[in-house]
PDB file of N, CA, C and O in Angstrom:
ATOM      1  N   UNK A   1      32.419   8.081   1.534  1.00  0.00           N
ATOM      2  CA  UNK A   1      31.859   6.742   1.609  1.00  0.00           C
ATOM      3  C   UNK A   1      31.222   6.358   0.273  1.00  0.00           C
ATOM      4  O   UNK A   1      30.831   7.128  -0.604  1.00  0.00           O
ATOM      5  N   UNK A   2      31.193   5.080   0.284  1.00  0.00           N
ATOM      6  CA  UNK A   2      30.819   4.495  -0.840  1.00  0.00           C
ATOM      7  C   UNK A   2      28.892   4.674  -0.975  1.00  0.00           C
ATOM      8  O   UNK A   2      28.145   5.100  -0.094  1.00  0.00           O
ATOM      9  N   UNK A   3      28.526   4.213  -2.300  1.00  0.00           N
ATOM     10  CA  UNK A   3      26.829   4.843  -2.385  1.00  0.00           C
ATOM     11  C   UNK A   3      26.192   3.280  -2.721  1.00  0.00           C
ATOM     12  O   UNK A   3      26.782   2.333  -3.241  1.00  0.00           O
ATOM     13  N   UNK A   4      25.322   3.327  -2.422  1.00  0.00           N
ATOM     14  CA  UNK A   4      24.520   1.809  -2.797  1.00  0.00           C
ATOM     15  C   UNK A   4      23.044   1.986  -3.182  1.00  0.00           C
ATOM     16  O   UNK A   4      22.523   2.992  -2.699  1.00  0.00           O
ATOM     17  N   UNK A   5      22.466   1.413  -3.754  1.00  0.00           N
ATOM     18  CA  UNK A   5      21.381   1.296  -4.594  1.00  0.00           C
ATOM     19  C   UNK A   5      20.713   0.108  -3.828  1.00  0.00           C
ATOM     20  O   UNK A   5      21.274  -0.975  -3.989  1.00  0.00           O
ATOM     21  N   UNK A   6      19.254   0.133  -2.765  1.00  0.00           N
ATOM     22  CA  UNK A   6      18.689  -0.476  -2.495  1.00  0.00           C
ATOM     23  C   UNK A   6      17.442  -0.318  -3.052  1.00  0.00           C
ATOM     24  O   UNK A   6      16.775   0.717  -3.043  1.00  0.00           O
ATOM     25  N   UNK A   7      17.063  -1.690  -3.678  1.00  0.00           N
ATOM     26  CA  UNK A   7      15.182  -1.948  -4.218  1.00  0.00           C
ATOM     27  C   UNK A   7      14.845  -2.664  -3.643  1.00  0.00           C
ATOM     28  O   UNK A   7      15.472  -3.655  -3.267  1.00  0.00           O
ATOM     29  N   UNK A   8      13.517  -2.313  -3.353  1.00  0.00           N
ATOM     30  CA  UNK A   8      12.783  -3.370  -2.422  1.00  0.00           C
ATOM     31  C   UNK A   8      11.902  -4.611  -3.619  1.00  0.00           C
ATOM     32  O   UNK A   8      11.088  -4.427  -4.523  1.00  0.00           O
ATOM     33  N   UNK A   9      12.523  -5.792  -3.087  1.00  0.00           N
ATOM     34  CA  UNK A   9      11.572  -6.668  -3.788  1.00  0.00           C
ATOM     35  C   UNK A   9      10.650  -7.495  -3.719  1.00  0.00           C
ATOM     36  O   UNK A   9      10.231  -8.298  -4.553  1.00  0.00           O
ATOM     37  N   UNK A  10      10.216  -7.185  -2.268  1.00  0.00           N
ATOM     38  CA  UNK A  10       9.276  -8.062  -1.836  1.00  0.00           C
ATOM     39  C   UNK A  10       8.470  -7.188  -1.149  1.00  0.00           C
ATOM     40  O   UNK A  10       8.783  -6.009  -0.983  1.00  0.00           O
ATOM     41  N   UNK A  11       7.092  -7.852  -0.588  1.00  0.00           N
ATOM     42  CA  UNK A  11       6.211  -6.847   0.114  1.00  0.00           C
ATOM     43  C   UNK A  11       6.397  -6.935   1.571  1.00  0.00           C
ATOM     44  O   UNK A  11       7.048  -7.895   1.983  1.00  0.00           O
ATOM     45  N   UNK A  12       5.877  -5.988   2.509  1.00  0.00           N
ATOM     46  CA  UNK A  12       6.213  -6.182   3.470  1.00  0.00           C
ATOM     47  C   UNK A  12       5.188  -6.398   4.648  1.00  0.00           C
ATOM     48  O   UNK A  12       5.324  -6.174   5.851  1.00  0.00           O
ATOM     49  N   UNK A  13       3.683  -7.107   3.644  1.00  0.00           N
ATOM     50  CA  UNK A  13       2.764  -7.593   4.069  1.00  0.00           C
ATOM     51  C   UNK A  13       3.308  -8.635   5.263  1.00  0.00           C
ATOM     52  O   UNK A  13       4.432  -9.112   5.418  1.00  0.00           O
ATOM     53  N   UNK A  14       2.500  -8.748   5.780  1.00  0.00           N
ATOM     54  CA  UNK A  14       2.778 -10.313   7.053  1.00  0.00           C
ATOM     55  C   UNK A  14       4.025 -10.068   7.456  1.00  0.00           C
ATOM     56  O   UNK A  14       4.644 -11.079   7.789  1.00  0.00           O
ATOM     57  N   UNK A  15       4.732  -8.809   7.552  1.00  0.00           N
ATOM     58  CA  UNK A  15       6.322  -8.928   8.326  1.00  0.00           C
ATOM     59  C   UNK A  15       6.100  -8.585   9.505  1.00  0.00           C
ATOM     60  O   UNK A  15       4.893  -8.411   9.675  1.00  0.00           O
ATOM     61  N   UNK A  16       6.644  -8.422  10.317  1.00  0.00           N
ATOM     62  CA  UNK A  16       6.834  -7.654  11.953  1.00  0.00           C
ATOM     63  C   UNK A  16       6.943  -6.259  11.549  1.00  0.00           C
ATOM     64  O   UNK A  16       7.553  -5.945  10.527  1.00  0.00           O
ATOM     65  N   UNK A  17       6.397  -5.441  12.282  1.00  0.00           N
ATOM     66  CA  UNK A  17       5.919  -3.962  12.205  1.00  0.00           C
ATOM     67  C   UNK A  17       7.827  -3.301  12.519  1.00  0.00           C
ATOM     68  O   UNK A  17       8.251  -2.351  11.861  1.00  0.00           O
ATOM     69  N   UNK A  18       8.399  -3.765  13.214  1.00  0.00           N
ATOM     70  CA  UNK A  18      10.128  -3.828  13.057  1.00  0.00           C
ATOM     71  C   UNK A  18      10.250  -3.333  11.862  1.00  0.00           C
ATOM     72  O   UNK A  18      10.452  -2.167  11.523  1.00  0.00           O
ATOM     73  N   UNK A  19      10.074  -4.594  11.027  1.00  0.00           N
ATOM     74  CA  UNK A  19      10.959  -4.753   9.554  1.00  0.00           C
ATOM     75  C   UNK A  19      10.068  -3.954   8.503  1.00  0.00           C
ATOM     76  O   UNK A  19      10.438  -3.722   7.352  1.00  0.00           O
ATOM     77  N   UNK A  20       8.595  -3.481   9.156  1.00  0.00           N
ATOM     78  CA  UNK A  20       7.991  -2.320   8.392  1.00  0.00           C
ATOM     79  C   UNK A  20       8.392  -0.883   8.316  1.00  0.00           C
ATOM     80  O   UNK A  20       8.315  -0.178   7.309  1.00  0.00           O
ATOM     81  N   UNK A  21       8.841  -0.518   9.526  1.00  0.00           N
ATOM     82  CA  UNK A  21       9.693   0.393  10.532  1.00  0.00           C
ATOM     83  C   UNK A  21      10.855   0.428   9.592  1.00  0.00           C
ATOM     84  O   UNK A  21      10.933   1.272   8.699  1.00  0.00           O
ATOM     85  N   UNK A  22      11.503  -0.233   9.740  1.00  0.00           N
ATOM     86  CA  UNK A  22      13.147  -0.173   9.327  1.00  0.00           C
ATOM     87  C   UNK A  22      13.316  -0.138   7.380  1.00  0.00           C
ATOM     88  O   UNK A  22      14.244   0.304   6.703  1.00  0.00           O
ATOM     89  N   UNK A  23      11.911  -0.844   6.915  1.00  0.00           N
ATOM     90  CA  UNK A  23      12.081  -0.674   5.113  1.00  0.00           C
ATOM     91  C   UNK A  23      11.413   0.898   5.124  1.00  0.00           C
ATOM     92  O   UNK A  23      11.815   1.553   4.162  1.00  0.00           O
ATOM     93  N   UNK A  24      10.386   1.701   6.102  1.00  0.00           N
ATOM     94  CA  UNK A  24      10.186   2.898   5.985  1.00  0.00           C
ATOM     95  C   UNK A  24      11.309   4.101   6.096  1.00  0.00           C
ATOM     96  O   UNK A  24      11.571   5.094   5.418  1.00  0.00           O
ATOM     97  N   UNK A  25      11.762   3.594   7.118  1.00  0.00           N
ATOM     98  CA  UNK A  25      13.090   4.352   7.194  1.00  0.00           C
ATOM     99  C   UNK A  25      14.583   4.687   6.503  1.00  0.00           C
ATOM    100  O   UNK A  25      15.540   5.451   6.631  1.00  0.00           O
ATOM    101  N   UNK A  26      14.029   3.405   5.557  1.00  0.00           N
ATOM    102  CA  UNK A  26      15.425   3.318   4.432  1.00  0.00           C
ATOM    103  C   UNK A  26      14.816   3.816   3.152  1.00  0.00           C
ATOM    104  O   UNK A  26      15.428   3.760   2.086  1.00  0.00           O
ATOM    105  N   UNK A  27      13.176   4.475   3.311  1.00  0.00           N
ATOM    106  CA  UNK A  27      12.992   5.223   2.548  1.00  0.00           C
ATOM    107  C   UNK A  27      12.011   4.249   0.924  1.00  0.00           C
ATOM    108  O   UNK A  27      11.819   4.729  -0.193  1.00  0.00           O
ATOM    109  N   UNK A  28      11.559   2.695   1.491  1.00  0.00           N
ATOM    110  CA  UNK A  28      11.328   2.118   0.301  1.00  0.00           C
ATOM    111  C   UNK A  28       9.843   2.179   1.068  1.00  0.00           C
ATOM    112  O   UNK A  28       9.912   2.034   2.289  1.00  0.00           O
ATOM    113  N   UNK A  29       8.171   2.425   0.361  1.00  0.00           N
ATOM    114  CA  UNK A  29       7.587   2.534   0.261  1.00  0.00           C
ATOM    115  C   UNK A  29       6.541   1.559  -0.436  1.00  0.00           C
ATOM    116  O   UNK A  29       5.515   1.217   0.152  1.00  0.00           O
ATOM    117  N   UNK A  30       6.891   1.087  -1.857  1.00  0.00           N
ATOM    118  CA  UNK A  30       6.687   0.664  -2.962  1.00  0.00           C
ATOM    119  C   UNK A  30       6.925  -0.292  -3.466  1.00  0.00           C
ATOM    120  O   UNK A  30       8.038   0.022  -3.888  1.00  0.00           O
ATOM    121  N   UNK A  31       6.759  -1.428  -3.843  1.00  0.00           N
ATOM    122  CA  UNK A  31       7.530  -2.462  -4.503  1.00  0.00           C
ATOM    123  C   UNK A  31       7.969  -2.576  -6.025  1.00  0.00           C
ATOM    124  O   UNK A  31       7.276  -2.764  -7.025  1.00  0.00           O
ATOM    125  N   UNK A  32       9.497  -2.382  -5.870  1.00  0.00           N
ATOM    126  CA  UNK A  32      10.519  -1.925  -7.072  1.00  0.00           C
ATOM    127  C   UNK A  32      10.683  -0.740  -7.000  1.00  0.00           C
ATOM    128  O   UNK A  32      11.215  -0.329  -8.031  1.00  0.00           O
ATOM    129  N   UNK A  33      10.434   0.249  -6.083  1.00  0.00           N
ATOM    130  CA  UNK A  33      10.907   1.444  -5.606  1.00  0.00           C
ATOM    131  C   UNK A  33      12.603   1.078  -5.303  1.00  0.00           C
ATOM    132  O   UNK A  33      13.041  -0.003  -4.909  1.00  0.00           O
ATOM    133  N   UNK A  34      13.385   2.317  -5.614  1.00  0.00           N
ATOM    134  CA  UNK A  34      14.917   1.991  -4.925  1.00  0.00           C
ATOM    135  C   UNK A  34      15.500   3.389  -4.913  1.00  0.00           C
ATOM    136  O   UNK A  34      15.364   4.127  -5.888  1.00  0.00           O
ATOM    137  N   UNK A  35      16.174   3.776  -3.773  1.00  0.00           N
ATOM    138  CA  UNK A  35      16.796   4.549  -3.303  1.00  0.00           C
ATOM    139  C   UNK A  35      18.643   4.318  -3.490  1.00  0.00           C
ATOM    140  O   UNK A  35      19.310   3.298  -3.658  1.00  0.00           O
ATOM    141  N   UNK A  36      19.008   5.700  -3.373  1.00  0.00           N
ATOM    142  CA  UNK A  36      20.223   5.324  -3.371  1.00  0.00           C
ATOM    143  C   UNK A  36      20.978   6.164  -1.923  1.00  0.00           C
ATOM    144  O   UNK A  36      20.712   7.305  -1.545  1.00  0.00           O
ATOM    145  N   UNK A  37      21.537   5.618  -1.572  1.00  0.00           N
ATOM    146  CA  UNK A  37      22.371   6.190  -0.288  1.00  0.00           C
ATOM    147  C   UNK A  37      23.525   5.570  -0.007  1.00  0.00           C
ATOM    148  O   UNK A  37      23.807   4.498  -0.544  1.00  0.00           O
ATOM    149  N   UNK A  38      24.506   6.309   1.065  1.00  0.00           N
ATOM    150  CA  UNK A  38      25.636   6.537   1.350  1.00  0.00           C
ATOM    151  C   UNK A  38      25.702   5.027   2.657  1.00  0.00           C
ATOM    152  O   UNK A  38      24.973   4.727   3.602  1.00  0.00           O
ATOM    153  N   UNK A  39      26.726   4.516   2.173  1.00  0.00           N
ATOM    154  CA  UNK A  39      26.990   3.254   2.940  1.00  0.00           C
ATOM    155  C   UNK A  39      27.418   3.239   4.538  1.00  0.00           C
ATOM    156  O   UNK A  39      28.063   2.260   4.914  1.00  0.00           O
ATOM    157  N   UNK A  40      27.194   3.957   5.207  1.00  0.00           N
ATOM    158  CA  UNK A  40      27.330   4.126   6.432  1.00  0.00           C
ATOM    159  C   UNK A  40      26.918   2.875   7.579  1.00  0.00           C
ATOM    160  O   UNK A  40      26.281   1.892   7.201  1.00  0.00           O
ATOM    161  N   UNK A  41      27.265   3.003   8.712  1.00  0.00           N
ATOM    162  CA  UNK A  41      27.068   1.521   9.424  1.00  0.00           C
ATOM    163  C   UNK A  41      26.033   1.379   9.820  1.00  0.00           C
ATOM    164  O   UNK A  41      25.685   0.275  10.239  1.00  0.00           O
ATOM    165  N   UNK A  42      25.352   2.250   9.819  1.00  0.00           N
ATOM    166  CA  UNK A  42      23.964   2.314  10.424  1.00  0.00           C
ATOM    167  C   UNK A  42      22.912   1.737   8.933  1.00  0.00           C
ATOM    168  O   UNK A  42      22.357   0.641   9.008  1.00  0.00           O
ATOM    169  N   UNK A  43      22.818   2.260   8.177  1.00  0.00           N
ATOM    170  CA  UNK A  43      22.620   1.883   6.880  1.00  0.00           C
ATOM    171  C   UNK A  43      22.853   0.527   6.428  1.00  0.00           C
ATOM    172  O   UNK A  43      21.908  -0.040   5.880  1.00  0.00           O
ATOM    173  N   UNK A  44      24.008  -0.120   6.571  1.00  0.00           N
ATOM    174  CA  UNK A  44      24.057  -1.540   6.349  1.00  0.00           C
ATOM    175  C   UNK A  44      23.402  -2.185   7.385  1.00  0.00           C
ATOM    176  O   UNK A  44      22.696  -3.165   7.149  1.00  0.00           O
ATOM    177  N   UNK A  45      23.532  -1.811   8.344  1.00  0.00           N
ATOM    178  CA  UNK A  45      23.148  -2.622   9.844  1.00  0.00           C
ATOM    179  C   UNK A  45      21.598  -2.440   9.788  1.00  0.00           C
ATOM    180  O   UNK A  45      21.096  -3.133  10.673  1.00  0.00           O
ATOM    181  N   UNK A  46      20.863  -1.910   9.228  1.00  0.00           N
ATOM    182  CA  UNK A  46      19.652  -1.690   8.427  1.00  0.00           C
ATOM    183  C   UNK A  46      19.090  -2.637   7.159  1.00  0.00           C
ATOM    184  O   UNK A  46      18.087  -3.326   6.972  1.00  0.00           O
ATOM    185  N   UNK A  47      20.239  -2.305   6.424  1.00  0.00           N
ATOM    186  CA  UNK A  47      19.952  -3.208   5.137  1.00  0.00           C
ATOM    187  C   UNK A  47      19.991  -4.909   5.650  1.00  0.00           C
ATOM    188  O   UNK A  47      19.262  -5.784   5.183  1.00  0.00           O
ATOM    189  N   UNK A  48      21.066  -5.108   6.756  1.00  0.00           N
ATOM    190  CA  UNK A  48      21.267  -6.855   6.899  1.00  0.00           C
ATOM    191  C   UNK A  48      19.769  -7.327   7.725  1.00  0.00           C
ATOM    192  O   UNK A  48      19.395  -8.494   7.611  1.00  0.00           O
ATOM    193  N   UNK A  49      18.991  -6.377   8.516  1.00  0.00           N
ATOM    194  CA  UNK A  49      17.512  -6.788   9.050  1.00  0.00           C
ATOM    195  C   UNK A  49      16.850  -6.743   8.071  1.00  0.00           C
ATOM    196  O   UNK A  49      15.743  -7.041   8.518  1.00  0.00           O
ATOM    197  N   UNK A  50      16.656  -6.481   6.391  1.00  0.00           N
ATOM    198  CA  UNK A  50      15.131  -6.473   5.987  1.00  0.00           C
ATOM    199  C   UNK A  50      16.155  -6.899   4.549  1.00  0.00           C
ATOM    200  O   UNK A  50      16.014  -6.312   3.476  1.00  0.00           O
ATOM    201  N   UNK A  51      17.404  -8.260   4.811  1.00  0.00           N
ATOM    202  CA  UNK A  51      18.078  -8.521   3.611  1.00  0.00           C
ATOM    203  C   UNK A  51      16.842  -9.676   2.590  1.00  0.00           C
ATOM    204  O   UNK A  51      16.932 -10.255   1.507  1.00  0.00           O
ATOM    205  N   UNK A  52      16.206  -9.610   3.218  1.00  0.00           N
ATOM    206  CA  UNK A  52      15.056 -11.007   2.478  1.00  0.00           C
ATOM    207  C   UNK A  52      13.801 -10.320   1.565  1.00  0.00           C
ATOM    208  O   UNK A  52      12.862 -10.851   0.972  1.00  0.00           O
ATOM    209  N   UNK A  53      14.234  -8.809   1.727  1.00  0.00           N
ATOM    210  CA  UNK A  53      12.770  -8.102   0.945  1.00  0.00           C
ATOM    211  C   UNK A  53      13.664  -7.259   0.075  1.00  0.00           C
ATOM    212  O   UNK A  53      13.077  -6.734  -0.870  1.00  0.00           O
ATOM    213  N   UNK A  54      14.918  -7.017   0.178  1.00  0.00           N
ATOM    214  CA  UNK A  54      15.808  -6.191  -0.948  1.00  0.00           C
ATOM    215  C   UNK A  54      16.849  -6.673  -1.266  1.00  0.00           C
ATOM    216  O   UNK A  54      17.570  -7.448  -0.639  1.00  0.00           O
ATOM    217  N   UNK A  55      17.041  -5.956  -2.873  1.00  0.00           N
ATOM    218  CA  UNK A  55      18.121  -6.074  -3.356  1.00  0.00           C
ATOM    219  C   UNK A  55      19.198  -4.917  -3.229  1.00  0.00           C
ATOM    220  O   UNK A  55      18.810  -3.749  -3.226  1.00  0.00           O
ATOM    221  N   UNK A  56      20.627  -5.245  -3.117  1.00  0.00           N
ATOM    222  CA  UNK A  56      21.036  -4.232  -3.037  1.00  0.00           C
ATOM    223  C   UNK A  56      22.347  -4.344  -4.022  1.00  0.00           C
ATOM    224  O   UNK A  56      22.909  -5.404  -4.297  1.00  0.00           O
ATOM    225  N   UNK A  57      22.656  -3.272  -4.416  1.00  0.00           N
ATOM    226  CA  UNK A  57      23.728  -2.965  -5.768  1.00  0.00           C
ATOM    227  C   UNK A  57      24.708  -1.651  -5.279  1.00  0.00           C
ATOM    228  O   UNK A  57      24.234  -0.624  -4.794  1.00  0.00           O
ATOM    229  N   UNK A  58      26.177  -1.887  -5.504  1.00  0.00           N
ATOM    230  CA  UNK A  58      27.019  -0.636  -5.391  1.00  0.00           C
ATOM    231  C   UNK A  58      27.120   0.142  -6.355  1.00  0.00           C
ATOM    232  O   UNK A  58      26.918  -0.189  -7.523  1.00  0.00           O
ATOM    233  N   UNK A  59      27.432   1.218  -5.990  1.00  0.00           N
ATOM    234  CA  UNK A  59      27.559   2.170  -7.597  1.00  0.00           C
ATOM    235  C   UNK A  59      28.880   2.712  -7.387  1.00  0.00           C
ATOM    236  O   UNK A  59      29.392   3.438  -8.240  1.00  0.00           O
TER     237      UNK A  59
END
């Protein structure tokens, strides 16, 4: 599978404890922190709930 590069660019002050949940779990912490991981469906289907606080890039 393909690898992708997610940064978080926004904070995740005032969000739903959900979309706090789900940017913890994709491992972003920090703002301009970015991880890289394996594109799996679960992973995108992740990335498309918290698409308004990250950026995301293929490698």
């Amino acid at each position: 599978m393909a690898k992708i590069k997610i940064t978080q660019i926004r904070s995740v002050i005032d969000r739903s404890e959900k979309q706090k949940k789900t940017m913890r779990a994709l491992g972003l912490t920090k703002m301009n922190k970015a991880v890289e991981l394996e594109a799996t469906p679960q992973i995108i289907g992740m990335v498309k709930q918290v698409s308004h606080l990250v950026a995301v890039e293929k490698i």
